[in-house]
C-alpha positions in Angstrom: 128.1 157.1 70.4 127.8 158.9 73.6 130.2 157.2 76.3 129.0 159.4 79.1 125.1 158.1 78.3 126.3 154.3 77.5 127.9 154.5 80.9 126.0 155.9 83.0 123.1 153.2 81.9 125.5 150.6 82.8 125.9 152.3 86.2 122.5 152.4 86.9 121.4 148.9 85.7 124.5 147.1 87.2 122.5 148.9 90.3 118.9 147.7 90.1 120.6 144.6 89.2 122.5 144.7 92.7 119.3 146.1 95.0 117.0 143.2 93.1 119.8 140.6 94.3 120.3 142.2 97.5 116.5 141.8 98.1 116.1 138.4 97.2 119.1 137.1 99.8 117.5 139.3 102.6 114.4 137.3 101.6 115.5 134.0 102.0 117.4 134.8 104.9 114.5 136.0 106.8 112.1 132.9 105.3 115.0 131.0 106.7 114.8 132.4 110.0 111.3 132.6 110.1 111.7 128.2 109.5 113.9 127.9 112.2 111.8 130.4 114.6 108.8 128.1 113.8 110.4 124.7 114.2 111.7 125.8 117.6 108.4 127.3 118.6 106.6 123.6 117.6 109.5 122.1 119.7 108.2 124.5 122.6 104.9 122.9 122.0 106.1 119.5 122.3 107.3 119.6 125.4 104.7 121.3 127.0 102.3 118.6 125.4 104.6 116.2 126.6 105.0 114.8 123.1 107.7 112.5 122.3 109.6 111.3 119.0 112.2 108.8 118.3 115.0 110.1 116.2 114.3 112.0 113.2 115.2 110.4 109.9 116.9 112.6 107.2 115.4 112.6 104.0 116.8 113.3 100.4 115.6 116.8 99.6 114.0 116.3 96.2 112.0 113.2 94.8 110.1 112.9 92.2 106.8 110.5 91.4 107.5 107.6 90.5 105.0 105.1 87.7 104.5 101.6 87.0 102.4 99.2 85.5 100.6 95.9 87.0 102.2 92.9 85.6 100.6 90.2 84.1 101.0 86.5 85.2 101.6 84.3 82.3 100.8 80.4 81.5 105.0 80.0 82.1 104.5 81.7 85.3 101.9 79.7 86.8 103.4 76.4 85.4 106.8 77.5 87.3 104.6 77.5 91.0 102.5 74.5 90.4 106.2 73.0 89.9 107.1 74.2 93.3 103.9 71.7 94.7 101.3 74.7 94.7 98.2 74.8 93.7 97.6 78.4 91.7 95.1 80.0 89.9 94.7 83.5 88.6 91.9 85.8 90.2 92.6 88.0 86.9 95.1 88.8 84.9 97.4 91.0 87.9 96.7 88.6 90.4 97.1 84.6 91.5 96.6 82.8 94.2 98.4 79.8 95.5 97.8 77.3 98.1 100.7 75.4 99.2 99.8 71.2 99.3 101.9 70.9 102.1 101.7 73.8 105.1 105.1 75.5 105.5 106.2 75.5 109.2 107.6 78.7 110.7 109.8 78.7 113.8 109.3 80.1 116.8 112.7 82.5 116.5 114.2 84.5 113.7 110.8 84.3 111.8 111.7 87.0 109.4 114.3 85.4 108.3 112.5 82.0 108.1 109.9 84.5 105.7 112.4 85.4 103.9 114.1 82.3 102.7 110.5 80.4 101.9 109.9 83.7 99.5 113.2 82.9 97.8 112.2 79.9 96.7 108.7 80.1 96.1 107.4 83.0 94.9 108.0 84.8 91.9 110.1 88.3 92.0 110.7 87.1 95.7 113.2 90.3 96.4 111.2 92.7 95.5 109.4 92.4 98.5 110.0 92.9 102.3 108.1 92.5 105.4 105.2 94.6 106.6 103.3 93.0 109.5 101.1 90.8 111.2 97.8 91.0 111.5 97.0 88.8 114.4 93.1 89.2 113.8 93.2 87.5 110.4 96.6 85.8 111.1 98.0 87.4 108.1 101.1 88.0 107.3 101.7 91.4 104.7 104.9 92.1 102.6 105.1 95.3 100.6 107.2 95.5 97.5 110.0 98.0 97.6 110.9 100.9 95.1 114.7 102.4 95.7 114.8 100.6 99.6 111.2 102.0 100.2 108.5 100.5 100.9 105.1 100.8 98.6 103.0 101.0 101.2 99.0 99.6 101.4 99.0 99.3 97.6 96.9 96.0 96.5 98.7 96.1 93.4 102.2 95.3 94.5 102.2 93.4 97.9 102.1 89.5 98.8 99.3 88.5 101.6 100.1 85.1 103.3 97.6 83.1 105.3 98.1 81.6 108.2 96.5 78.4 109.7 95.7 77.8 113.5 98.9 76.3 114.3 101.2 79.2 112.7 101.9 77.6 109.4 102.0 79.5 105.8 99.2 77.2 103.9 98.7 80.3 101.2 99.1 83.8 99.5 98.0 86.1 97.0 100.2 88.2 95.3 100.1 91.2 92.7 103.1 93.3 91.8 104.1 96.5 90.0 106.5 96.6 87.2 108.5 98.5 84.8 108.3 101.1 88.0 110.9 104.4 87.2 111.2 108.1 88.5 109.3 110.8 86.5 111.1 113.5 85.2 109.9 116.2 87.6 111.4 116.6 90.9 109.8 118.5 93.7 111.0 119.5 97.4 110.7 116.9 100.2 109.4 118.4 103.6 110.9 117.1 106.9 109.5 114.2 108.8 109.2 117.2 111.4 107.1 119.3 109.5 104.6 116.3 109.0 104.6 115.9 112.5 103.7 119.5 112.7 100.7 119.1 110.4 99.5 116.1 112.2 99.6 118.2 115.6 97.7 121.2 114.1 95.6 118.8 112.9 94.3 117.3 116.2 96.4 113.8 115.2 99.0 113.8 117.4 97.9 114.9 120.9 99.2 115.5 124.1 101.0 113.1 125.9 101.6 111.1 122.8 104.8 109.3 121.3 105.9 109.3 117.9 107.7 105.9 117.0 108.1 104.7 114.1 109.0 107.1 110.5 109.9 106.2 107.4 109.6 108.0 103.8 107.8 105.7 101.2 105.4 105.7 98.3 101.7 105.8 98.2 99.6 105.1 95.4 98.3 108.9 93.9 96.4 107.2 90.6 95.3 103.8 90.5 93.9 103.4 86.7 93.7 99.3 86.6 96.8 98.7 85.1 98.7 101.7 85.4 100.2 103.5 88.7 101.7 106.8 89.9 102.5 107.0 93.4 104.0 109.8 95.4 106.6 109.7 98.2 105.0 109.4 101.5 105.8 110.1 105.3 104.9 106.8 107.1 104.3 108.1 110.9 103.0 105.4 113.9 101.6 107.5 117.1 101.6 105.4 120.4 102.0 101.9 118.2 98.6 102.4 117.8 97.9 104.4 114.4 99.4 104.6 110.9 99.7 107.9 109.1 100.7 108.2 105.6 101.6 111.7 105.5 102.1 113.5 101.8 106.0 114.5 101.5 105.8 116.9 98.8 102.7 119.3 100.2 102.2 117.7 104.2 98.6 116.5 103.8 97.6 114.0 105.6 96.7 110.7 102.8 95.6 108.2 104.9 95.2 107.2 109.0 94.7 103.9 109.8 93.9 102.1 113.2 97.0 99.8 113.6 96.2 96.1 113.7 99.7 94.9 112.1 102.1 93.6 114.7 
């Protein structure tokens, strides 16, 4: 064996090893600066456009997808609510609805929390869900269930609709809901809430003069196959309290925009 070879291979591999390395950090250094050169030039932008935000929430920097299945309401299940002096039928097997034989009074004050201890006692996986809105057009109340603290957001499959008469009282709901929900395996990077409101500026959503209030990461549904569910984790962005965005946290597309009715 030839030691001077053998080493001087080492030598020059242990090299191009080195320069590859050394090329990579310089590279995500400069992608790096590149970012924050970006992110302050949108900034710049901003003010100029006289655009506004509240304060930016952090977000975890990986999620995955997440699945689930409708559920099915069973005989036991509507025999437990007709207990509970409703009237309830199923529209089809993943969803019922209910008409209370007495209208439930709501007060004036606290109203959430009024919503929130009716639920408990009268509908069935009552935590799961938490307040959306109000839609004062059709005087309907919206709750949304939750995955992991986050709202599901505008999926008919897992959210409770309550109607309300002309003198502010529950009278009835309809109500679907997603079980068995879980992470899938494969986790992917979260952009900022910033960088969505960069897309929705280049866009031509978010115009001058506007203010960004309300953001929130979620999930929105990605496949809907009647029974089964995979939704993706979702910026939730309200411009002027006038317009919902659901803004895709894994590639920035905008999903959905919505004019806002929900109080």
């Amino acid at each position: 064996m030839d030691w001077r070879k053998t080493k001087t291979i080492f030598i020059l591999t242990f090299l191009v090893l080195n320069i590859f390395l050394g090329a990579q950090i310089l590279d995500k250094r400069e992608k790096s600066q590149l970012d924050l050169l970006a992110e302050a030039s949108t900034e710049e932008q901003f003010e100029v456009d006289e655009i506004t935000y509240a304060d930016l929430p952090k977000a975890p920097s990986k999620e995955s997808y997440i699945s689930g299945s409708s559920y099915v309401f069973t005989d036991e299940d509507v025999e437990k609510l007709m207990k509970k002096d409703q009237e309830v039928k199923r529209v089809d097997e993943t969803t019922i609805n209910a008409v209370w034989k007495e209208p439930i009074a709501l007060p004036e004050t606290n109203m959430t929390s009024r919503l929130n201890t009716v639920f408990q006692d009268q509908i069935l996986f009552a935590d799961q869900y938490k307040f959306w809105g109000y839609n004062p057009v059709s005087n309907t109340l919206y709750f949304f269930q939750q995955y992991d603290g986050k709202h599901i957001y505008s999926n008919s499959s897992g959210m409770v609709t309550v109607q309300l008469n002309e003198l502010g009282q529950i009278v009835s709901y309809v109500q679907t809901y997603i079980t068995d929900l879980e992470d899938m395996e494969v986790e992917q990077d979260v952009i900022s809430v910033f960088n969505a409101l960069e897309n929705l500026y280049n866009s031509g959503d978010l115009t001058p003069r506007s203010h960004v209030g309300h953001m929130e990461l979620g999930y929105y549904t990605l496949l809907d196959n009647t029974n089964s569910h995979v939704l993706i984790p979702t910026w939730h962005i309200v411009i002027n309290e006038e317009q919902d965005f659901f803004v895709n946290a894994f590639e920035g597309s905008i999903i959905k925009k919505d004019n806002r009715t929900l109080e």
